[in-house]
N, C-alpha and C positions, 0 to 999 in steps of 0.2 A: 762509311762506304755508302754512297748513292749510286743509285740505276743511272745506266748512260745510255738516252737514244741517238741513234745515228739518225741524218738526214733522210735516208729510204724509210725509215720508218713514220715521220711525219705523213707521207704517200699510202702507206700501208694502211694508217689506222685513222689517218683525216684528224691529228690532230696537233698539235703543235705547243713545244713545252716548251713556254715563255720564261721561264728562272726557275729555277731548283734550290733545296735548302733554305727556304723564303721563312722571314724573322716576319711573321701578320702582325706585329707592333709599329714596325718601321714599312709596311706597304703604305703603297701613296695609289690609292683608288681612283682618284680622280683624272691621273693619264693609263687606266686599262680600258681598255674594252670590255664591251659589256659581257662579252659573251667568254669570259676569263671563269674560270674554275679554278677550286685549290684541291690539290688532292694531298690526303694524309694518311703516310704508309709507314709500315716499320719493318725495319729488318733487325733480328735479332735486337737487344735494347735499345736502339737508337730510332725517334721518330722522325718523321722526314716532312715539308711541306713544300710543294711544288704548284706555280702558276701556269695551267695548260689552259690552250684556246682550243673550241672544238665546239660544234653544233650540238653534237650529243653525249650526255656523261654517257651511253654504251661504248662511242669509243676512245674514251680514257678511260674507262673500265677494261678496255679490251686489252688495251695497250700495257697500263701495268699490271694487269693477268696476269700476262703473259712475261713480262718482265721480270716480276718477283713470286711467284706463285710457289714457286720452290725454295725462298730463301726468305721469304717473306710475308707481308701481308696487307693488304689494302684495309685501312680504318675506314677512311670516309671522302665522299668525292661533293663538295659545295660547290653550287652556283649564286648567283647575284653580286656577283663582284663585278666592278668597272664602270666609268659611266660615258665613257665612249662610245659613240654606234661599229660597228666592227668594220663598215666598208669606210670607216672616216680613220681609222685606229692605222699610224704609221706616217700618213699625208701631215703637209709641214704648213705652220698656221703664219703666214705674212702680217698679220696683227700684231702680234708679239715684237 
């Protein structure tokens, strides 16, 4: 069982949940943006890692607060993942 945000809540909390359930063996850093966080939560025995983009861990902290605070629990929120600039992160590269 993983947390499901809806679209208004991207608005709400200024942050936006890039993939869910993410295997960090098999992430490919090189097309995120820099400004990608992993957040690592659990609910009841099952742990969870998720790629959100957001200015600040207070609001992916806020967000799954607020999400799981009752049925869950936030481990730990990392940054330094990605090595894309964030306003470059989506734009389509004609090189290739």
């Amino acid at each position: 069982m993983t947390i499901t945000f809806q679209p208004e809540d991207a608005a709400k909390y200024d942050c936006k949940v890039l993939e869910q359930g993410v295997d960090i063996e098999k992430m490919e850093e090189h097309k995120l943006p820099t400004d990608t966080h992993l957040v690592e939560y659990k609910i009841g025995a099952d742990t969870f890692v998720d790629m959100v983009r957001a200015h600040r861990m207070s609001d992916i902290f806020d967000a799954y607060y607020d999400k799981i605070s009752a049925i869950g629990k936030i481990i730990a929120i990392k940054a330094g993942y990605g090595k894309i600039r964030p306003n470059l992160y989506g734009t389509v590269n004609t090189e290739d």
